[in-house]
N, C-alpha and C positions, 0 to 999 in steps of 0.2 A: 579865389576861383582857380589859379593855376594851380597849388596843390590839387585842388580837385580835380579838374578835370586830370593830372596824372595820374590817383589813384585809378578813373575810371577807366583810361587807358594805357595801362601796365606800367607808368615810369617808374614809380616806386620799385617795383617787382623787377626791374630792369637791373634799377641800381643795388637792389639786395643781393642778386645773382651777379652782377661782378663784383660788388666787396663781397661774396662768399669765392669767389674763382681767385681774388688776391688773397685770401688769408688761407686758402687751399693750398699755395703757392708756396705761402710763408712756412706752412707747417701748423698751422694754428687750427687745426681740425675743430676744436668744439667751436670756437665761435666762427669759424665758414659753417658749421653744422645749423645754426644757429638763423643766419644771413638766408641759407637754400632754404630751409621753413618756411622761412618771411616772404623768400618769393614764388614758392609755387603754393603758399594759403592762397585760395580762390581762383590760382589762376585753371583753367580748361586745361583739365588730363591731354587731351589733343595738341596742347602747345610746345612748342620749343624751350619754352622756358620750365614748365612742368617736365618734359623729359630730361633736360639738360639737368637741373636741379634735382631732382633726385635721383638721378645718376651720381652726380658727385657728391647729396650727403650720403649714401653710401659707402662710396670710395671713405668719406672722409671717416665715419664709423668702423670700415674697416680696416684704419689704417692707425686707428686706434686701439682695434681691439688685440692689433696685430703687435702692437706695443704693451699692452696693459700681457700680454700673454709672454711675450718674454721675459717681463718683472715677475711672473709667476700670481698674477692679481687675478685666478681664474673666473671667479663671478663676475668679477664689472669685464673683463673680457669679452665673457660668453655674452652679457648684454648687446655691448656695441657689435659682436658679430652677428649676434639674432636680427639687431637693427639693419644691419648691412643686407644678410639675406632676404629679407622682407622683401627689398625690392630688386638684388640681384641674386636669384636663387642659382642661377646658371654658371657659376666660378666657382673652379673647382678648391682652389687656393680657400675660399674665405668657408665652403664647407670643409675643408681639410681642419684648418685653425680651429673652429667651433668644435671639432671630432676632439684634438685634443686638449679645448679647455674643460671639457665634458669630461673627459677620462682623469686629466689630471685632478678634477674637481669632487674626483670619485663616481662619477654617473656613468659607470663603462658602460652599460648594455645603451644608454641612451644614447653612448658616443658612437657607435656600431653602423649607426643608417647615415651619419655625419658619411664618414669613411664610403661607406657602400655607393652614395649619393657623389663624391667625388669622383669616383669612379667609373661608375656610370657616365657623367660627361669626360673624363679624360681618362680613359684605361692605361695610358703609359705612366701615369702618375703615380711615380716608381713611393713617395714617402706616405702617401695615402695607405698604398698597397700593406708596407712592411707595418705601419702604425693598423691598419687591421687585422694584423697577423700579432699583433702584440695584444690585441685588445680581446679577440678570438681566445686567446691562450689565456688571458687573465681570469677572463668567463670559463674556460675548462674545456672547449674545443680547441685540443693540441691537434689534431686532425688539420681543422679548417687551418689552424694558422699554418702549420707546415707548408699545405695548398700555396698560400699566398705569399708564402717568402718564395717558396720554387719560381712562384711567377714573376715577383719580385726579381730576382737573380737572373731570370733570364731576360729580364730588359735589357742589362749592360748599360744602365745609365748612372748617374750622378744627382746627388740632392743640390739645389742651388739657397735655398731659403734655409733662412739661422736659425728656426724653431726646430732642426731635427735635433738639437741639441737631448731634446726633452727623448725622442726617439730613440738614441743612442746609448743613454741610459738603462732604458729597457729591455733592448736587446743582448747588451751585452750582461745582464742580469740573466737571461734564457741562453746565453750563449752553449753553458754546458749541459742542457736539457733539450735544448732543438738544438741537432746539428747541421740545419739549414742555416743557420743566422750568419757561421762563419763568413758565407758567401758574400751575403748579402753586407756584411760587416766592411769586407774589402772593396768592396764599391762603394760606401756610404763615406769611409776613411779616404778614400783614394780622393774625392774630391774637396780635399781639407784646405789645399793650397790654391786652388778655383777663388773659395766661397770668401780663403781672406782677402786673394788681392782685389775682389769682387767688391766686396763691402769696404774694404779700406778706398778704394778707388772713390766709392761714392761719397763716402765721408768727404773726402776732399774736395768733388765736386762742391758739394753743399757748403765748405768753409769757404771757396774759391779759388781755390788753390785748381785750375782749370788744368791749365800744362803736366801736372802730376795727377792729376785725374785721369791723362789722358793715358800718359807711360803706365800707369798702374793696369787701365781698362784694357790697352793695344795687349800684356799680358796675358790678362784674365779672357779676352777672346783668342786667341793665337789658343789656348786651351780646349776654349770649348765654342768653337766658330758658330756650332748650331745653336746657340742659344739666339735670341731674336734681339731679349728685351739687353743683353749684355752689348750688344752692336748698336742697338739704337742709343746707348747710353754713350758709347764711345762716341760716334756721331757727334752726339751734344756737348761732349769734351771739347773735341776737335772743332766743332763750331763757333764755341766760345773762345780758343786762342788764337780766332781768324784761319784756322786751317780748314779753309770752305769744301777743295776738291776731294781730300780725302773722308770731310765727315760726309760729304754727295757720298762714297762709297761705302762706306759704313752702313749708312739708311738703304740703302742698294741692296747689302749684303741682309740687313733684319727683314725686311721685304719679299727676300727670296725664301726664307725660311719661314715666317709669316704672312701669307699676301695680303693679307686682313687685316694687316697692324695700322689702324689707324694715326696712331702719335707718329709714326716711324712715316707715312707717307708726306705726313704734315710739314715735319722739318724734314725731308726731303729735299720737298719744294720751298721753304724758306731757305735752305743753303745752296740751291740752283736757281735762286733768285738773286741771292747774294753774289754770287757769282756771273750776274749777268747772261743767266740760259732761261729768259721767259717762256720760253714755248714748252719747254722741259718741266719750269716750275707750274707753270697751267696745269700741265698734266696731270702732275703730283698734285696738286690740292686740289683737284675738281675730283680725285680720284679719291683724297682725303675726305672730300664733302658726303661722297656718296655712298661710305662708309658709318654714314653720321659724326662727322665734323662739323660741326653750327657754331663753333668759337668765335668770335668776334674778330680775335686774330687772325684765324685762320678765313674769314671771309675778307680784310683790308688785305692778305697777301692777295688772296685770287684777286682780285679789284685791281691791286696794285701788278700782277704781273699781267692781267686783261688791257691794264693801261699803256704797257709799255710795247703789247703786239697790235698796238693802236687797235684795239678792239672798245673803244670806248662807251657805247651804248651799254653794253654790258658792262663793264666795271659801274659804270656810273648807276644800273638798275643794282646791282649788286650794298653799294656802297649806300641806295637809300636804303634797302633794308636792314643794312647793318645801323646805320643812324635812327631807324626806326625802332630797333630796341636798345641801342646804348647811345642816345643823341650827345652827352659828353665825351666819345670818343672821337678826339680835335685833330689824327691823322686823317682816319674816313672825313670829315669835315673840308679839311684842308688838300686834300685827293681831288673831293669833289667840287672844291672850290676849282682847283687847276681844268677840270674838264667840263666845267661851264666858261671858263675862260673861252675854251677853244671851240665851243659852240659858239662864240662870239657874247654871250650873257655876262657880259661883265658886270653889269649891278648886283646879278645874283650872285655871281665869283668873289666882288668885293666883301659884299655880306655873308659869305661863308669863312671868306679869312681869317675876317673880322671875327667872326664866331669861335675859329679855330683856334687864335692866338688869346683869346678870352678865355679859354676852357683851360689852354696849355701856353703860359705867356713865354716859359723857354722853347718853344718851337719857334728855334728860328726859320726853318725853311718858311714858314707860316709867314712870316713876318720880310723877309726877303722878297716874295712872291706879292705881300701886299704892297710893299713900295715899290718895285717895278709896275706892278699896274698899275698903282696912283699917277707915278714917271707916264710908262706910255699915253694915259689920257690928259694928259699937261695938270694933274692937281698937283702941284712942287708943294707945296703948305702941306699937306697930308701925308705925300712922300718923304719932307724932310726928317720929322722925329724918327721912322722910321730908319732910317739911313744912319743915322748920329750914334743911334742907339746899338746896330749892329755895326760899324765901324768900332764904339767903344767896348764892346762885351766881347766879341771875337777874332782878334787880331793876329792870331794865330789858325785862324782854319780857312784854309786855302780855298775850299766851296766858295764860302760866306766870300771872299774876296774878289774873287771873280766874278759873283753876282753883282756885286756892290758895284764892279768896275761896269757892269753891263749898264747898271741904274745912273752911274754916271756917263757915263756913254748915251744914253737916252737922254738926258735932261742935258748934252750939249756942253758940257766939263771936261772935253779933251785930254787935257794933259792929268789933269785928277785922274780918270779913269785908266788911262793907261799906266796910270804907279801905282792903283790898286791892280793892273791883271800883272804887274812887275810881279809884284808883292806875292800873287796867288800862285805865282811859278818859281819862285823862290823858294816856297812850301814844297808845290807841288810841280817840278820839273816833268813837263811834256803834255800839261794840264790840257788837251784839246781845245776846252770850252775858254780857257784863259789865255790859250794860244791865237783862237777864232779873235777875241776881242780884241788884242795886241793889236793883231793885223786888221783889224775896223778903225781902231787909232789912228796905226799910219798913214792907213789910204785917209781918213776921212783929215789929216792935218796936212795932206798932199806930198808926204814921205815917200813916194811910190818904190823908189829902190830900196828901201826899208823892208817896204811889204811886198815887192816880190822877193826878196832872200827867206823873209819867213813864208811866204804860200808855198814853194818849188818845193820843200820836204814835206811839206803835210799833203799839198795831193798825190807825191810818190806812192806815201803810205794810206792816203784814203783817194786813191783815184776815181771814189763813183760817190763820194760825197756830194749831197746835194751845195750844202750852204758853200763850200771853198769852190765849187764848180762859179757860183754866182760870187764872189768874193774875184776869184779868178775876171770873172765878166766885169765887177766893178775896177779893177784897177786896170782894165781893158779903155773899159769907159771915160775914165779919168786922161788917157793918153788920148782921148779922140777916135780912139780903134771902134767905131759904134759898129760894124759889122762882127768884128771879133768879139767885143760884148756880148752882142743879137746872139750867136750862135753858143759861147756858154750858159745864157739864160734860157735857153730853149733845150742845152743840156740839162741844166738845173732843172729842169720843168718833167723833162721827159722821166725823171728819176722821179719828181713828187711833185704829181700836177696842180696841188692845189696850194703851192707855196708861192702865197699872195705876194710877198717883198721883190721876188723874181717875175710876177709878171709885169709890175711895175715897172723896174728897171729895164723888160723888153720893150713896154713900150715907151718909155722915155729913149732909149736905145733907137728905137722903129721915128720914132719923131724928129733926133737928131742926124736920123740918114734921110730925110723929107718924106717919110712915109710916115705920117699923120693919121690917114687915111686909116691904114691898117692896127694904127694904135690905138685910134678911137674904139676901132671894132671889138679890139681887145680890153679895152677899159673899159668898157659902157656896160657889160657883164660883171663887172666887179662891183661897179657904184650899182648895182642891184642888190647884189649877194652881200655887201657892207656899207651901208647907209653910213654906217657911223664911221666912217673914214672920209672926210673933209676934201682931205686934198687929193681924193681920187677925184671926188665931184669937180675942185676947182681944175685938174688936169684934164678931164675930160673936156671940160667949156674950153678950154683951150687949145686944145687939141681938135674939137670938131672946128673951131673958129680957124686954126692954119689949114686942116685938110679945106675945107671951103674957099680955102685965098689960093691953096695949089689947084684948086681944081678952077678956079677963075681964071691962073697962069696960063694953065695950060689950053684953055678956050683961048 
């Protein structure tokens, strides 16, 4: 019955269309070719998956036929490009290619409307242009072709694609017969040193050799800056050797010359993500989507940067629909477990963790995220393997370490916790999050002069942080200063009203100054809003039970 019912609701077709988008990936074009078949058979012409899918067999046929044609294999070529244009007749590149496997194939007059067809969508398409001035001439209109080298010549541009090879030949075959070609010769030559370090560049992307990808590509634009797709490639150099800010300009730079370049909007906003500018990356992918972007990746970034401008409802509507056509994808899973967390849905939160580290058992974030939630509802048995398992597998990554230290920090392991957030500063010297922890060690082992030498630099430099504002209030609190407390925690508050640990400690603070009264008032809305927190209920009973003994006092 599960198989079935997937067939009846797209799973199958789900999962053809990403192993076709991974083997697209790989280079493996006939069998992605193969995968996109399999998932838009039956699915509604009107679907995402039907347009997304044969958009990319496609692409993948003509990126084939775009190979088969520089081996000079001009029939199975011409195939795979008739299959390309089938369903994208509007690229001028893939009717250019068809023009000259037609011609090289001997079918010049058929090659003729290939060319004319290119043109028509892109008049500056300087190799269109001169390959119908060749083909003109072959046919015996030395006339027309001369026409279209003149115009050719006066673009003043440059070839970027390796088939002009086939181009080159020909003209310099007419060279002493039209003395138009000349022109058109010394532009075509002119961009010889472009196209190598162009194509050498990408080679190397693709071996991985990213860092000389990048010196080849920073080159090969510094040449030709207006090229779109040469900027966007730089970009993806630069963002694969962690150099985030400059490949942000790069995508910047292809953008301004294309504003339509959908790929180039994409990782845009994945290296302005990377970099910690959500409102920036929002932009760029919501701008990507509307471009038709439907990627599944490119919907977990939006999600994921909607998550971090706490715009949660949205990522999380976002994130079911992405789960709704790739339910195996165990980030959106694991996203969405995080933001049922914070609805307070923790059964639902657990069981999507639980999902996500099933699909992807090396996610550790997954797996971090489930054992502190085990931790904060007291399941230690369910937390532990958890714990054991990333203390043993990552002892080296400073994150994992400072979570771990948080997880024991929660289950009441003191000094453990605090030699795991050693540990994760160690790594990572100025770690925030493993700075924060330190200093929850010392106050909560009663170190206080400990943790004021580490709070005094951290609110220097985060003076309007909520959590060290209330950090600040606890080791207030710890001295007896409950007024001094009161008044951080109501800093803490005013910064981020709904941070429950802080209204707690106000009014445990309001109760230890004999104001009961106004702690009750403050908790009794809490024990509404989170049933499932215990010890608000027990603090509240007790808290109304002393306001009722002061108020007896004072009768």
């Amino acid at each position: 019955m599960p198989s079935l019912l997937r067939r009846l609701f797209g799973g199958r077709r789900d999962e053809d269309y990403s192993a076709g988008i991974a083997l697209y990936n790989e280079g493996r074009f006939e069998e992605a070719i193969a995968r996109f078949e399999a998932a838009i058979a039956g699915a509604a012409k009107s679907s995402t998956t039907y347009r997304l899918g044969t958009f990319y067999a496609a692409e993948a046929h003509a990126n084939i036929g775009r190979s088969l044609l520089r081996s000079e294999h001009y029939d199975e070529a011409r195939f795979h490009l008739e299959q390309a244009l089938s369903e994208t007749p509007n690229f001028p590149d893939i009717q250019y290619c068809l023009g000259v496997a037609l011609f090289m194939g001997g079918e010049r007059a058929a090659a003729l409307p290939c060319f004319q067809r290119a043109l028509a969508i892109n008049p500056d398409y300087i190799e269109a242009r001169c390959f119908l001035a060749v083909a003109l001439d072959a046919l015996g209109d030395a006339e027309g072709a001369r026409r279209e080298l003149r115009q050719a010549a006066a673009l003043q541009s440059e070839i970027p694609i390796s088939v002009n090879r086939f181009l080159l030949v020909h003209l310099k075959e007419r060279e002493t017969v039209l003395p138009e070609v000349g022109p058109v010769l010394e532009l075509l030559e002119s961009g010889a040193e472009f196209r190598e370090l162009y194509g050498e560049g990408i080679a190397q992307f693709n071996l991985g050799q990213h860092a000389l990808a990048a010196e080849l590509l920073e080159r090969a634009a510094a040449m030709k800056p207006h090229y779109a797709d040469v900027q966007c490639q730089l970009g993806l150099a630069r963002l694969k050797c962690g150099r985030t800010e400059p490949a942000i300009a790069a995508f910047g730079r292809a953008l301004t010359v294309n504003p339509r370049f959908m790929e180039a909007a994409y990782f845009l906003g994945l290296a302005q993500l990377k970099a910690g500018h959500p409102l920036e990356a929002e932009e760029s992918l919501a701008f990507a989507r509307s471009l038709g972007g439907e990627g599944s990746d490119l919907l977990l970034h939006l999600a994921q940067a909607r998550f971090q401008l706490g715009r949660n409802e949205e990522a999380a509507l976002l994130l079911e629909e992405l789960l709704g056509r790739h339910p195996e994808q165990s980030q959106a899973r694991y996203l969405l477990g995080l933001l049922r967390h914070l609805e307070g849905r923790d059964d639902e939160a657990l069981r999507l963790l639980r999902e996500a580290l099933g699909h992807n058992p090396s996610l550790g974030e997954a797996e971090v995220d489930l054992a502190l939630l085990h931790a904060q509802r007291g399941e230690w048995e369910d937390a532990d393997p958890h714990f054991r398992r990333l203390q043993e597998r990552n002892p080296g990554d400073a994150t994992l370490q400072a979570f771990l230290g948080q997880a024991l920090l929660s289950r009441g392991d003191l000094e453990a916790a605090l030699a795991a957030f050693t540990r994760a500063l160690d790594l990572a010297p100025g770690d925030l999050y493993a700075l924060r922890g330190r200093l929850r060690c010392e106050l909560r082992l009663g170190r206080l002069a400990k943790a004021e030498a580490l709070l005094a630099p951290l609110l220097a430099a985060h003076p309007d942080y909520p959590d060290l504002l209330k950090l600040r209030g606890d080791l207030a609190f710890k001295r007896g200063e409950y007024g001094a407390a009161a008044a951080d925690y109501r800093a803490a508050l005013a910064l981020a009203p709904r941070y429950l640990e802080a209204e707690l400690a106000l009014a445990l603070a309001l109760r230890n100054q004999g104001r009961s009264a106004e702690a009750t008032a403050l908790l009794a809305p809490l024990v509404a809003q989170h049933p499932e927190r215990l010890e608000l209920r027990h603090l509240l009973d007790e808290h109304f039970a002393l306001a009722e003994f002061e108020d007896a006092e004072s009768d």
